[in-house]
FIPALUM-942158 format. One record per residue (C-alpha): residue number from 1; residue in three letters; x, y negated, z negated. Coordinates in steps of 0.1 Angstrom, whole numbers, plus 5000, padded with zeros to 4 digits. Example, Ala and Ser with C-alpha at 12.3 -4.5 7.8 and 13.67 -1.06 7.14 Angstrom:
<node i="1" aa="ALA" c1="5123" c2="5045" c3="4922"/>
<node i="2" aa="SER" c1="5137" c2="5011" c3="4929"/>
END
This chain:
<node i="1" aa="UNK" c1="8151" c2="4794" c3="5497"/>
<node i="2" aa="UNK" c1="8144" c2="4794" c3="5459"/>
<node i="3" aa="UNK" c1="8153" c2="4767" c3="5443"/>
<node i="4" aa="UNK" c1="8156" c2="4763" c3="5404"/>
<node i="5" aa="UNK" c1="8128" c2="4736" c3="5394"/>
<node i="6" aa="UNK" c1="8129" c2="4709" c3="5369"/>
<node i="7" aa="UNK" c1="8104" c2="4699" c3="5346"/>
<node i="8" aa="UNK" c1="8078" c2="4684" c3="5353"/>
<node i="9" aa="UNK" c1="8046" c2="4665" c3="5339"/>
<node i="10" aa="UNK" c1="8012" c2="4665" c3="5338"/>
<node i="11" aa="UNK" c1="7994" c2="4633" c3="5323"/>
<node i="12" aa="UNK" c1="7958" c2="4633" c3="5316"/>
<node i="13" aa="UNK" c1="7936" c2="4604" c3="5307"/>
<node i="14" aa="UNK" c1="7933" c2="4605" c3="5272"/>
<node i="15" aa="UNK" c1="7968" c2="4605" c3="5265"/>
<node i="16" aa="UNK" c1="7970" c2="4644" c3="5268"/>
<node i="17" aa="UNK" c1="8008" c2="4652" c3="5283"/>
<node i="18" aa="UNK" c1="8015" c2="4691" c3="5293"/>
<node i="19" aa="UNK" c1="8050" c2="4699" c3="5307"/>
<node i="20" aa="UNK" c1="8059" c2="4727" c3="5334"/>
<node i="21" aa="UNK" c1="8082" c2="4739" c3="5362"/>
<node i="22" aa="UNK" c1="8081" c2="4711" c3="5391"/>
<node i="23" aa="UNK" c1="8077" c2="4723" c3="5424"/>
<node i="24" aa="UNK" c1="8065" c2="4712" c3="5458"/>
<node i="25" aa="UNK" c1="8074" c2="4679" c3="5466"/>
<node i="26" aa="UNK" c1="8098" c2="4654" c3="5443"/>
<node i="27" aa="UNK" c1="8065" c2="4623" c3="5440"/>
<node i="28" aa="UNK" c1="8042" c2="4609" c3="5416"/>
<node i="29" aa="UNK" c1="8005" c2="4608" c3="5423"/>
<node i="30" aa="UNK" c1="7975" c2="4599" c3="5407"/>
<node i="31" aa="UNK" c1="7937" c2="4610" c3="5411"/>
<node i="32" aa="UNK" c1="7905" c2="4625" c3="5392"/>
<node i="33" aa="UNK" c1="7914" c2="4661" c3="5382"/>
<node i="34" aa="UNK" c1="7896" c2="4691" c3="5387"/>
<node i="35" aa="UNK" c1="7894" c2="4729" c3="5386"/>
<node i="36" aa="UNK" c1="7881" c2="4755" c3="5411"/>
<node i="37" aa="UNK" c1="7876" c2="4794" c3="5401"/>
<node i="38" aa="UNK" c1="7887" c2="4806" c3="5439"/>
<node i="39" aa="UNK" c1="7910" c2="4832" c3="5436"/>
<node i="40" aa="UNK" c1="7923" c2="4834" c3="5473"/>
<node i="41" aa="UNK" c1="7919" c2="4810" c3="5495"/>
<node i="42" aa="UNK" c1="7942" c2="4781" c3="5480"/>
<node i="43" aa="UNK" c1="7954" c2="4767" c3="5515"/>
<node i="44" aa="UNK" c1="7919" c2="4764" c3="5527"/>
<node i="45" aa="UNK" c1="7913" c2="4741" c3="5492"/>
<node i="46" aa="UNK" c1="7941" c2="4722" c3="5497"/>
<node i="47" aa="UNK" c1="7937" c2="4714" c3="5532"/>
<node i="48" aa="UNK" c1="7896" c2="4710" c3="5523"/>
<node i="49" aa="UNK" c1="7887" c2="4671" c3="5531"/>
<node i="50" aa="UNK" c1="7866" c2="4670" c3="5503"/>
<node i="51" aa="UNK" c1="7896" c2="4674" c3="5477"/>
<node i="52" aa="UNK" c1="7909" c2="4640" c3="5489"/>
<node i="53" aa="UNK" c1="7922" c2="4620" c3="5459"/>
<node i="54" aa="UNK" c1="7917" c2="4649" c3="5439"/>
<node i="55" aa="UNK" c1="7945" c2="4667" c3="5413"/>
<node i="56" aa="UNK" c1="7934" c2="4708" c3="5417"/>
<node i="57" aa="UNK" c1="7938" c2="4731" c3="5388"/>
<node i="58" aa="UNK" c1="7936" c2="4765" c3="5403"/>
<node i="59" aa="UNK" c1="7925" c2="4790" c3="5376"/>
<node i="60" aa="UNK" c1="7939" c2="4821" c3="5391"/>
<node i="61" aa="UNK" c1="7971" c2="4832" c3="5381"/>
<node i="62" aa="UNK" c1="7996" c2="4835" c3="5407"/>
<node i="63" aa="UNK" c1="7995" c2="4807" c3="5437"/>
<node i="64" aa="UNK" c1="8013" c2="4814" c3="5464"/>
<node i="65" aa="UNK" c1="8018" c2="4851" c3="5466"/>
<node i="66" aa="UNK" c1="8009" c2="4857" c3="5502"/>
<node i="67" aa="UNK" c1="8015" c2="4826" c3="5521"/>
<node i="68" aa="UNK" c1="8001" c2="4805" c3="5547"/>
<node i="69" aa="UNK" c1="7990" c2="4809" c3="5578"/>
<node i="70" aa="UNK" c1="7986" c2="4777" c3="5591"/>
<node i="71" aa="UNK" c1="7964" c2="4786" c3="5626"/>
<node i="72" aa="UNK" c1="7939" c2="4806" c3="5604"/>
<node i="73" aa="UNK" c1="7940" c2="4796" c3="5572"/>
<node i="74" aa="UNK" c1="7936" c2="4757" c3="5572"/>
<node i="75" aa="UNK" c1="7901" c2="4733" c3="5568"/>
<node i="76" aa="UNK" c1="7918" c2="4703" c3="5585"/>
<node i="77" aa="UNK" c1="7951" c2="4692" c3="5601"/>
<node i="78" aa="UNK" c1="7966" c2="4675" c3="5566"/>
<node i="79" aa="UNK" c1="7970" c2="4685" c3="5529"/>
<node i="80" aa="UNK" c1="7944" c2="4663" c3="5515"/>
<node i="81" aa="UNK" c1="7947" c2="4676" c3="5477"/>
<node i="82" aa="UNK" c1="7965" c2="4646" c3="5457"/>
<node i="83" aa="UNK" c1="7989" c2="4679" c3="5436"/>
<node i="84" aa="UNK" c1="7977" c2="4708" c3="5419"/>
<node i="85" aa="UNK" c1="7984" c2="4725" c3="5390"/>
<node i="86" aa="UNK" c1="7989" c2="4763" c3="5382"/>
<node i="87" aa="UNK" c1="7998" c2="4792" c3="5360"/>
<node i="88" aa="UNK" c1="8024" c2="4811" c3="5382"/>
<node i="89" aa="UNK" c1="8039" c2="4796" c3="5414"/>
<node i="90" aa="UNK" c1="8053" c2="4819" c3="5439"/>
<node i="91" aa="UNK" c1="8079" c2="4817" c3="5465"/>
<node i="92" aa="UNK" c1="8078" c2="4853" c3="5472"/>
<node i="93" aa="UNK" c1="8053" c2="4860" c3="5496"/>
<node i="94" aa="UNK" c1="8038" c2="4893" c3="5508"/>
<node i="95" aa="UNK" c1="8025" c2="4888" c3="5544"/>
<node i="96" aa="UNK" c1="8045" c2="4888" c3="5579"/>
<node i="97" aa="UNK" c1="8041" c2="4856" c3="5602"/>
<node i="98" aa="UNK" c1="8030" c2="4838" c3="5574"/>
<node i="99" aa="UNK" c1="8051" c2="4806" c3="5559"/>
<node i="100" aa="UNK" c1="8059" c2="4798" c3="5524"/>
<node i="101" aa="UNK" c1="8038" c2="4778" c3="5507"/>
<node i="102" aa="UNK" c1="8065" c2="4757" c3="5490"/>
<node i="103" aa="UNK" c1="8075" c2="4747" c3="5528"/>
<node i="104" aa="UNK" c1="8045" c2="4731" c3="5539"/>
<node i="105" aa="UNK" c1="8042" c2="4712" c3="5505"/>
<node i="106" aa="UNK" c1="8071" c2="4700" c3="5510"/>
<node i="107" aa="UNK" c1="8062" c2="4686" c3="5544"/>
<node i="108" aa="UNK" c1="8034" c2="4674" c3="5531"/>
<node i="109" aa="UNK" c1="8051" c2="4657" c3="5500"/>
<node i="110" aa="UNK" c1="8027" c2="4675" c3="5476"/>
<node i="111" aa="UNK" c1="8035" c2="4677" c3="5443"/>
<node i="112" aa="UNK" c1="8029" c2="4707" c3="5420"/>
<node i="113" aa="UNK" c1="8030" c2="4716" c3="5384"/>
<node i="114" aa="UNK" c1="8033" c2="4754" c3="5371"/>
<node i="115" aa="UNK" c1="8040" c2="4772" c3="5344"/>
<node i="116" aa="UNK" c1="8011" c2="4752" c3="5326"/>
<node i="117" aa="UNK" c1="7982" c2="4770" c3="5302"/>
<node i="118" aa="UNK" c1="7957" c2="4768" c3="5324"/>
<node i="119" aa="UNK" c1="7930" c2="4780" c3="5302"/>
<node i="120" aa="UNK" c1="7935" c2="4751" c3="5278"/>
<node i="121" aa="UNK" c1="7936" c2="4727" c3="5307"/>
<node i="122" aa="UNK" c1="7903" c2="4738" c3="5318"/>
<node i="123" aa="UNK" c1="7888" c2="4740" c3="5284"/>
<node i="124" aa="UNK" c1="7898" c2="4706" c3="5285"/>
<node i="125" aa="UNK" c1="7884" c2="4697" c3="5314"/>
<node i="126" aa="UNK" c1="7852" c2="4714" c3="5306"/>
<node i="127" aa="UNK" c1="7844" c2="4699" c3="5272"/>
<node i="128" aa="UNK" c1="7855" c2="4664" c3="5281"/>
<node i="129" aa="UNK" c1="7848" c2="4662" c3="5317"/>
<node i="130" aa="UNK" c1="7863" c2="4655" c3="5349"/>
<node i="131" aa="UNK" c1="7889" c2="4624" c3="5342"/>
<node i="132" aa="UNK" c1="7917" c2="4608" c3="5360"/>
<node i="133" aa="UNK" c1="7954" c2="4625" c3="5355"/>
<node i="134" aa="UNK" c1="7990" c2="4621" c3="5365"/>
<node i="135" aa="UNK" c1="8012" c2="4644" c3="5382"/>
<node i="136" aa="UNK" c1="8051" c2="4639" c3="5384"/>
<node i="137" aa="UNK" c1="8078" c2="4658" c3="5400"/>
<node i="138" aa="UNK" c1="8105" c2="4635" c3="5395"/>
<node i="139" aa="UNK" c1="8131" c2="4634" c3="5375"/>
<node i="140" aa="UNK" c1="8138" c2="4616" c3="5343"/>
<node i="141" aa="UNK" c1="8102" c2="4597" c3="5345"/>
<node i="142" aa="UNK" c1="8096" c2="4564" c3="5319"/>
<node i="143" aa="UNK" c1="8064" c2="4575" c3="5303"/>
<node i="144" aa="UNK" c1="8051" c2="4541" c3="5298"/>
<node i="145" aa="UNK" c1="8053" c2="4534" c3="5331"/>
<node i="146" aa="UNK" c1="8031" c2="4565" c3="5344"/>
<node i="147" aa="UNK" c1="8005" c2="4555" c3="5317"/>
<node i="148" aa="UNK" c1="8002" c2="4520" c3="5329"/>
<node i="149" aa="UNK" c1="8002" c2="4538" c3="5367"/>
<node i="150" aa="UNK" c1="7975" c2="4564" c3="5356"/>
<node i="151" aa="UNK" c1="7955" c2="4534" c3="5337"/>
<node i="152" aa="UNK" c1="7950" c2="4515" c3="5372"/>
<node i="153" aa="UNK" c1="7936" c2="4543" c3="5389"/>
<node i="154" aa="UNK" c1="7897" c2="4538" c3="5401"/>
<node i="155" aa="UNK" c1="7876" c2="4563" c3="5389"/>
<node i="156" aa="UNK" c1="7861" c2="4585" c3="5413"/>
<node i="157" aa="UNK" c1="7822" c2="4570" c3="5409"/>
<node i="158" aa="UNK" c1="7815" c2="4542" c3="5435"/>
<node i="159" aa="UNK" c1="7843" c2="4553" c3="5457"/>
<node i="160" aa="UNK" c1="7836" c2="4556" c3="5494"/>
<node i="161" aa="UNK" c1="7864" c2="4582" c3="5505"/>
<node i="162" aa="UNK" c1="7851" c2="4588" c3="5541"/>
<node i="163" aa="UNK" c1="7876" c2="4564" c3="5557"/>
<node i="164" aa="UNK" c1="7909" c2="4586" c3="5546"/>
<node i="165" aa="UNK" c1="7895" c2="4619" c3="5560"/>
<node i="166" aa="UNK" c1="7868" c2="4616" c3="5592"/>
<node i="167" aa="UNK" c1="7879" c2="4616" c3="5624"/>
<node i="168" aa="UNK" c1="7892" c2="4581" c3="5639"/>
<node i="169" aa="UNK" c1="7875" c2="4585" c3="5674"/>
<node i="170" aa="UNK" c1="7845" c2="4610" c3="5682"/>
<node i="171" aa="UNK" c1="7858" c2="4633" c3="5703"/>
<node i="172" aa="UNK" c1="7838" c2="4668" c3="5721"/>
<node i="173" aa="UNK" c1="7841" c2="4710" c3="5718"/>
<node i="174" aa="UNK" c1="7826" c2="4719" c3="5746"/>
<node i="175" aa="UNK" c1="7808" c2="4754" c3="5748"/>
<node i="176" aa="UNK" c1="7811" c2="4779" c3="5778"/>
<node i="177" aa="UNK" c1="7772" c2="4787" c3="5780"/>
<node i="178" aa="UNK" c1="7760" c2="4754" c3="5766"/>
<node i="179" aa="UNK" c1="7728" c2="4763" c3="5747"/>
<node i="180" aa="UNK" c1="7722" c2="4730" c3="5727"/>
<node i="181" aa="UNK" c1="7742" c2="4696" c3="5720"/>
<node i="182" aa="UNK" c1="7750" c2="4691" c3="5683"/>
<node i="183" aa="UNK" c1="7762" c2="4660" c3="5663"/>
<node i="184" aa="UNK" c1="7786" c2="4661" c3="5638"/>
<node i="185" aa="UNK" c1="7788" c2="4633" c3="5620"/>
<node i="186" aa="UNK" c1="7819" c2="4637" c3="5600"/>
<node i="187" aa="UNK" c1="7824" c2="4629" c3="5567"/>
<node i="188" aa="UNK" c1="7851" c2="4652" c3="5560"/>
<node i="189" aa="UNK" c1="7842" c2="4680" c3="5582"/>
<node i="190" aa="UNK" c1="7857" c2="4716" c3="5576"/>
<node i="191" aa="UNK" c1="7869" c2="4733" c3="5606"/>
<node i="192" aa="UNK" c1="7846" c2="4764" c3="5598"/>
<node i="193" aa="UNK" c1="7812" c2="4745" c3="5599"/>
<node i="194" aa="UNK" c1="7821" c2="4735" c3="5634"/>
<node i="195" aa="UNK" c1="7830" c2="4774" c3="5642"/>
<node i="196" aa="UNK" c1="7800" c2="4781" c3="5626"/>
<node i="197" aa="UNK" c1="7778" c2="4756" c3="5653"/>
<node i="198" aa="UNK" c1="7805" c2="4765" c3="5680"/>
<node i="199" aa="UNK" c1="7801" c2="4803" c3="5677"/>
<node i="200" aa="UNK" c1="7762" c2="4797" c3="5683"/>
<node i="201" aa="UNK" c1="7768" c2="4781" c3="5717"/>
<node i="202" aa="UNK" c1="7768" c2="4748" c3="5708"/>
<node i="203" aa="UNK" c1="7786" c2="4722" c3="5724"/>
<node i="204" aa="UNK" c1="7795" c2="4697" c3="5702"/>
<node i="205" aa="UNK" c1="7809" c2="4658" c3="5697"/>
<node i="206" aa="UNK" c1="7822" c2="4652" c3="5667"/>
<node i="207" aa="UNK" c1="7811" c2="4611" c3="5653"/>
<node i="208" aa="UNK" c1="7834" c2="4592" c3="5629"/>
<node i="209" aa="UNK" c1="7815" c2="4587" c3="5596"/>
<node i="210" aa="UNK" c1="7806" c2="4548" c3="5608"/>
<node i="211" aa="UNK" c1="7792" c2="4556" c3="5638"/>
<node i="212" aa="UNK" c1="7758" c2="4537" c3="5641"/>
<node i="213" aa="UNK" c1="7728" c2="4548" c3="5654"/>
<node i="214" aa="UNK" c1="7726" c2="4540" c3="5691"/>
<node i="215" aa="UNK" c1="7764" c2="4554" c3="5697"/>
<node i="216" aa="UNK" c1="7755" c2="4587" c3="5682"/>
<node i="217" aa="UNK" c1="7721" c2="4584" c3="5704"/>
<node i="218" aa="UNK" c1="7736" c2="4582" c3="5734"/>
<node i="219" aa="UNK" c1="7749" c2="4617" c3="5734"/>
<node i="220" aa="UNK" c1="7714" c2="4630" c3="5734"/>
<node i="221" aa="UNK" c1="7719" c2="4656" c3="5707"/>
<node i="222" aa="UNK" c1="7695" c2="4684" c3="5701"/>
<node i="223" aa="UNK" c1="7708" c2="4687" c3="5663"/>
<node i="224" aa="UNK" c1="7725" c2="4666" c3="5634"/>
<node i="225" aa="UNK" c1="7748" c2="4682" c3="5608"/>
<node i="226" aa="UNK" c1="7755" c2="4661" c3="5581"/>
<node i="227" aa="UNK" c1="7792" c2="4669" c3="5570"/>
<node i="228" aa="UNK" c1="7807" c2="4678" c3="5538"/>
<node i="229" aa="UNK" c1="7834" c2="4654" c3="5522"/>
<node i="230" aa="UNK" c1="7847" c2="4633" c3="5494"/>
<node i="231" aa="UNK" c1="7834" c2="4603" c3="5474"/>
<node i="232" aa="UNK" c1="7805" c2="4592" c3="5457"/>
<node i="233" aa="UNK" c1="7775" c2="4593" c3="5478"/>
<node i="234" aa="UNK" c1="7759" c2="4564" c3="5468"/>
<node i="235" aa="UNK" c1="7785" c2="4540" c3="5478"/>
<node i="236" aa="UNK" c1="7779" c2="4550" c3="5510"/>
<node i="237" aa="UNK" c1="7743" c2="4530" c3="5517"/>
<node i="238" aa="UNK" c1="7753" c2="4519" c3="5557"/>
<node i="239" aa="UNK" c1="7756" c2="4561" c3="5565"/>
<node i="240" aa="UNK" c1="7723" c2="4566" c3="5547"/>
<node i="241" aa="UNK" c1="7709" c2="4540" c3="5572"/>
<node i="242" aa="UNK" c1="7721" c2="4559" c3="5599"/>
<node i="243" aa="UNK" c1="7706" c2="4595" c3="5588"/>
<node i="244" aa="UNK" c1="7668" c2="4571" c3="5585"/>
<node i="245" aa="UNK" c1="7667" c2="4564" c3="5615"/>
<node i="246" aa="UNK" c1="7671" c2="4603" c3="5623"/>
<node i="247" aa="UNK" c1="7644" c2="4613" c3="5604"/>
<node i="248" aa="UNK" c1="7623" c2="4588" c3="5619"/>
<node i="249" aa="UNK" c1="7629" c2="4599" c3="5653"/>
<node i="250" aa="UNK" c1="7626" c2="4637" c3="5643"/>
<node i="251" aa="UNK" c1="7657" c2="4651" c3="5653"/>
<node i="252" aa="UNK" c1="7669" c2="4688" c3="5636"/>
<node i="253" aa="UNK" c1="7692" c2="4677" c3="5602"/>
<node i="254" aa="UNK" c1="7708" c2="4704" c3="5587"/>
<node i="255" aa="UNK" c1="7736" c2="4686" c3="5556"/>
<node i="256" aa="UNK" c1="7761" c2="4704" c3="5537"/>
<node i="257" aa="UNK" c1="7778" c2="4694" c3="5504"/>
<node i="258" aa="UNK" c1="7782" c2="4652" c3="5506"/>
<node i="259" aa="UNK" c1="7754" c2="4656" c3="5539"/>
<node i="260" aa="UNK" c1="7731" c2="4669" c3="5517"/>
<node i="261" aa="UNK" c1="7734" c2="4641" c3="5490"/>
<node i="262" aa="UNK" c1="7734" c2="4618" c3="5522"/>
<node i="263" aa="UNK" c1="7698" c2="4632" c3="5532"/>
<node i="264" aa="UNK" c1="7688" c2="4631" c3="5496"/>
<node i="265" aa="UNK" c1="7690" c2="4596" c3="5492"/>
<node i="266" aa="UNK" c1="7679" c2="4585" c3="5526"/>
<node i="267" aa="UNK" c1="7647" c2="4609" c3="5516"/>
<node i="268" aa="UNK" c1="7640" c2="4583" c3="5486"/>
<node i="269" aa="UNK" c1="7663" c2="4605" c3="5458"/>
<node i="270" aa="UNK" c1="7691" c2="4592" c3="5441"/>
<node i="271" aa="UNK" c1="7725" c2="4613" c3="5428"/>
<node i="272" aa="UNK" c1="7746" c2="4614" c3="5397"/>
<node i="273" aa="UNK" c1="7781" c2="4625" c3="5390"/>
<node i="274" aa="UNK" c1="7786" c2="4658" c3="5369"/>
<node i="275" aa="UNK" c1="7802" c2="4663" c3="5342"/>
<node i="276" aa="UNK" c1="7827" c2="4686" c3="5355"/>
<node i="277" aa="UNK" c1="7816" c2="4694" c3="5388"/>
<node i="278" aa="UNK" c1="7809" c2="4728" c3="5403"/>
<node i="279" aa="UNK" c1="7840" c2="4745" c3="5421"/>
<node i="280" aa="UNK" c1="7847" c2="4778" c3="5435"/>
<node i="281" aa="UNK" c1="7831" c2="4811" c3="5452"/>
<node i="282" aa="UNK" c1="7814" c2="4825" c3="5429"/>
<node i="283" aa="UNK" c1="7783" c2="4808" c3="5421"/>
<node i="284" aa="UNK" c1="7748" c2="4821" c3="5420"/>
<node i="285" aa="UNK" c1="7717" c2="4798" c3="5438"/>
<node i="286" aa="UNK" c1="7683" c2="4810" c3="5442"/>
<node i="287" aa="UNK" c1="7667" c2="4805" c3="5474"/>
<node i="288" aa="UNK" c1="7632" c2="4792" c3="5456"/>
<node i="289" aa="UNK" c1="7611" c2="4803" c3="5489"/>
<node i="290" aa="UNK" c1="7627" c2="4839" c3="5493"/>
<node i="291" aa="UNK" c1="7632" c2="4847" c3="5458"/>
<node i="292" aa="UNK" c1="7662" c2="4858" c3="5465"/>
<node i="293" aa="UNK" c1="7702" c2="4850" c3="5450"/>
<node i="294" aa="UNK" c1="7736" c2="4839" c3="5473"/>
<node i="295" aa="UNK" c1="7767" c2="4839" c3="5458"/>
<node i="296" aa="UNK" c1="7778" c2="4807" c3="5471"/>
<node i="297" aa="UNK" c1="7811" c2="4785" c3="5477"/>
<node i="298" aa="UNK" c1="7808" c2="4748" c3="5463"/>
<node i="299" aa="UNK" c1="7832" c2="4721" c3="5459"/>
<node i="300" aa="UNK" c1="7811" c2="4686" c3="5443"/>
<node i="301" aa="UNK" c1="7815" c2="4665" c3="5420"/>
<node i="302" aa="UNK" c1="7779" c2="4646" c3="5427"/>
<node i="303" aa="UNK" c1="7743" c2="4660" c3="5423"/>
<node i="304" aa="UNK" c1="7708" c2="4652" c3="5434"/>
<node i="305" aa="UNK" c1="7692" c2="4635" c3="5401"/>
<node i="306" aa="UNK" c1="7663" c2="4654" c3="5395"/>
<node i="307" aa="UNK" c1="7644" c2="4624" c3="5379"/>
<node i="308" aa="UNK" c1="7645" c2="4607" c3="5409"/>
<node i="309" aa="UNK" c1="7630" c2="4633" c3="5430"/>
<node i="310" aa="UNK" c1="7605" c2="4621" c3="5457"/>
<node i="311" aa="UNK" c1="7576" c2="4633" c3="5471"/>
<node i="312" aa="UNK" c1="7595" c2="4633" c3="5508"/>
<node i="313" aa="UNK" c1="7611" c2="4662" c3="5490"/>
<node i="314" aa="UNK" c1="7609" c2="4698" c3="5483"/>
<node i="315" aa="UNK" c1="7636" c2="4716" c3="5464"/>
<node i="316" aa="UNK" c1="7644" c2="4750" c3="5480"/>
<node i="317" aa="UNK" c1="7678" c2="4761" c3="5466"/>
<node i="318" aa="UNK" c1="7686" c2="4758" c3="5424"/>
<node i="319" aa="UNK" c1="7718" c2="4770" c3="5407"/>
<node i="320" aa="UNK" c1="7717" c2="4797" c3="5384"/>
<node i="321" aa="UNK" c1="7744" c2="4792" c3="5357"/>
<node i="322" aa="UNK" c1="7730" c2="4749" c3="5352"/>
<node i="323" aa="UNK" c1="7699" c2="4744" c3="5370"/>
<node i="324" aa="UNK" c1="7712" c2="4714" c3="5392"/>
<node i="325" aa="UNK" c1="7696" c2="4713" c3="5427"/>
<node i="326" aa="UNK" c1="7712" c2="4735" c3="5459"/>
<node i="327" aa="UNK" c1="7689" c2="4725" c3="5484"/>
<node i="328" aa="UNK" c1="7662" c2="4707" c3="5497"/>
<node i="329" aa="UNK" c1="7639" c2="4701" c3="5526"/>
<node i="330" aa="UNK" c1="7620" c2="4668" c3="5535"/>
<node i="331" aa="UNK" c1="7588" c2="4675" c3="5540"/>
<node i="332" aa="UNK" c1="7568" c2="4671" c3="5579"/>
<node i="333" aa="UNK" c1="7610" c2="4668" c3="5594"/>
<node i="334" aa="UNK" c1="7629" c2="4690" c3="5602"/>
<node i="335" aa="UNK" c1="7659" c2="4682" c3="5582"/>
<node i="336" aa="UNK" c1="7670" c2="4701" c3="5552"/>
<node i="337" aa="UNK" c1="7703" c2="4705" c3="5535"/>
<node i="338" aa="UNK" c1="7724" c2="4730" c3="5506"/>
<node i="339" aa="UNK" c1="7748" c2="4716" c3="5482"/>
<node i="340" aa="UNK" c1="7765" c2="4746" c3="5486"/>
<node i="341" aa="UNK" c1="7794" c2="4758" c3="5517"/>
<node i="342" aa="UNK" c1="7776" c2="4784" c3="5538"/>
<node i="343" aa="UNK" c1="7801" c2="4789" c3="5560"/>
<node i="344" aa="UNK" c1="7828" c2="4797" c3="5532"/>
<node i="345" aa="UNK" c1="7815" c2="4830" c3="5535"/>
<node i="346" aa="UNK" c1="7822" c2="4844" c3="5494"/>
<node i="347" aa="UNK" c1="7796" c2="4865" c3="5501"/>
<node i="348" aa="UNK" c1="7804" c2="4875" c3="5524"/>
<node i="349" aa="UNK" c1="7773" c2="4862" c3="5547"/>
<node i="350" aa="UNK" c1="7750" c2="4858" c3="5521"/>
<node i="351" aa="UNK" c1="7739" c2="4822" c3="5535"/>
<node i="352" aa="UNK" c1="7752" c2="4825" c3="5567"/>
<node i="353" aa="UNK" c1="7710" c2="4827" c3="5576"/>
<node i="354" aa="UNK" c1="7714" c2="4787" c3="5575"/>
<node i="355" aa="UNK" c1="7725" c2="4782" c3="5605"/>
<node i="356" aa="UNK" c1="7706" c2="4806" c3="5621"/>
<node i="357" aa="UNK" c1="7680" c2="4782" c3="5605"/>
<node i="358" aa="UNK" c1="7689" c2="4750" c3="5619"/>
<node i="359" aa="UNK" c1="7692" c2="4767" c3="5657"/>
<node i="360" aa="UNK" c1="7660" c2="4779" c3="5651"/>
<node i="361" aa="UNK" c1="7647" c2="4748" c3="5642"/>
<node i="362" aa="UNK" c1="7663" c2="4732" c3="5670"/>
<node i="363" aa="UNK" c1="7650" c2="4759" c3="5695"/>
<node i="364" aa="UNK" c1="7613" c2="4754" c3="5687"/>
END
């Protein structure tokens, strides 16, 4: 049922204050802001583990407009967005067997701010960079008090954000006509990388991201995917030890998004955190050994530092609109890893030929 909102606020960093239209769930929540240029798709980046602890400013207009459905539609179990913010919230939807989006923020208590200018927002954001900001649904806030709230919260470099959204116990997806066993180590996993694997015939046992070594070992995997997920890589030195001792034994690597800066650094690199971030589906990389351009999904706020690069490494992948790295492979393994999502599919398959990759890689 529709119900009348209140205002609502939106409290950046620097003091900046925007008020809108309150909706969602009646909270207050803290955490780095952020914008993403999807313009479908907004239940599979609010339920993406890599948003964790992260405020989402959705650039399309309308939010909401055709629902949810839950079974196809969602990245994990949770909401792990902090809030977002839009333009136009809807709670007129247009699809059958679909639920209102306003519902399951509720359940989720999810706050969310609309009726905001957008394009200023993420002018904003763009010129002065990702920064920490305030969302509040309640009513009658003190102002002072959310600044002093918003003033305590840790910035997003140094923090290790595994722990809130990987798996507590490994647990197994068996296939039917078992062609290979692959770990997952899971940082944050989306549920459409292990489709992706699952789809191929692999069977699968998913590893919480502190797994060591000899647990993962023991399932004698033919594979390791290095998950995507939230956080700064390079607080995250024990996993990196983990991923060595892979590469010294050989095994098939393939990393997405947060994997890939995992391999990085265990391949001698180090990693930075953007500016802004790149988020969205609609980004062009080069594959540097084909020649050829993928209109790729991505959702990071961390990059391989270029400067750091070692001679382990080879860069396959760059991105088109800033030049920051996309992929690489460490040379004499067989490991490699994209910054980007291949199996968001914006192209719709243009980098689907990743995974057919890693099986190949795994096959011979």
């Amino acid at each position: 049922m529709f119900k009348a909102p209140h205002e609502g606020l939106l409290l950046l960093e620097d003091g900046t204050v925007f008020k809108g239209a309150a909706y969602g769930a009646p909270s207050t929540v803290t955490g780095e802001i952020c914008f993403t240029t999807n313009m479908s798709g907004y239940y599979e980046t609010l339920t993406d583990p890599s948003y964790s602890h992260q405020i989402v400013v959705f650039t399309h207009t309308h939010i909401g407009n055709y629902g949810v459905r839950e079974s196809e539609e969602s990245e994990s179990s949770v909401i792990h967005a902090r809030g977002f913010v839009c333009r136009n919230f809807s709670f007129i939807f247009s699809r059958a067997n679909a639920k209102s989006l306003q519902s399951l923020l509720e359940q989720y208590s999810i706050p969310v701010i609309s009726d905001i200018d957008t394009r200023a927002l993420v002018q904003k954001i763009r010129t002065q960079g990702a920064m920490n900001a305030l969302i509040t649904t309640e009513k009658n806030p003190d102002l002072e008090n959310l600044k002093l709230l918003l003033q305590n919260t840790p910035s997003m470099k140094g923090l290790h954000l595994t722990s809130y959204v990987s798996t507590k116990q490994a647990y197994e997806i068996p296939a039917t006509h078992e062609k290979c066993k692959i770990a997952v180590i899971d940082y944050g996993v989306k549920q459409n990388i292990l489709r992706e694997l699952h789809q191929r015939g692999a069977s699968l046992k998913v590893f919480p991201y502190h797994s060591d070594y000899e647990e993962i070992i023991k399932f004698s995997p033919d594979g390791i995917l290095l998950s995507n997920g939230p956080g700064d890589p390079a607080s995250m030195q024990k996993e990196v030890k983990v991923i060595q001792k892979f590469l010294e034994k050989n095994i098939p690597i393939m990393g997405i998004c947060l994997g890939h800066q995992l391999l990085a650094i265990a391949a001698g690199c180090q990693t930075v955190k953007m500016h802004h971030g790149h988020r969205g589906s609609n980004h062009p990389v080069k594959n540097l050994l084909t020649g050829k351009c993928e209109i790729t999904s991505q959702n990071h706020g961390f990059t391989v530092y270029p400067d750091t690069l070692s001679s382990q490494v080879q860069v396959t992948h760059i991105n088109l609109n800033d030049r920051s790295i996309e992929g690489i492979w460490v040379k004499e393994k067989k490991a490699f890893s994209v910054q980007f999502h291949p199996e968001a599919s914006p192209g719709p398959h243009d980098s689907k030929y990743l995974f057919d990759q890693f099986f190949d890689w795994i096959f011979n």
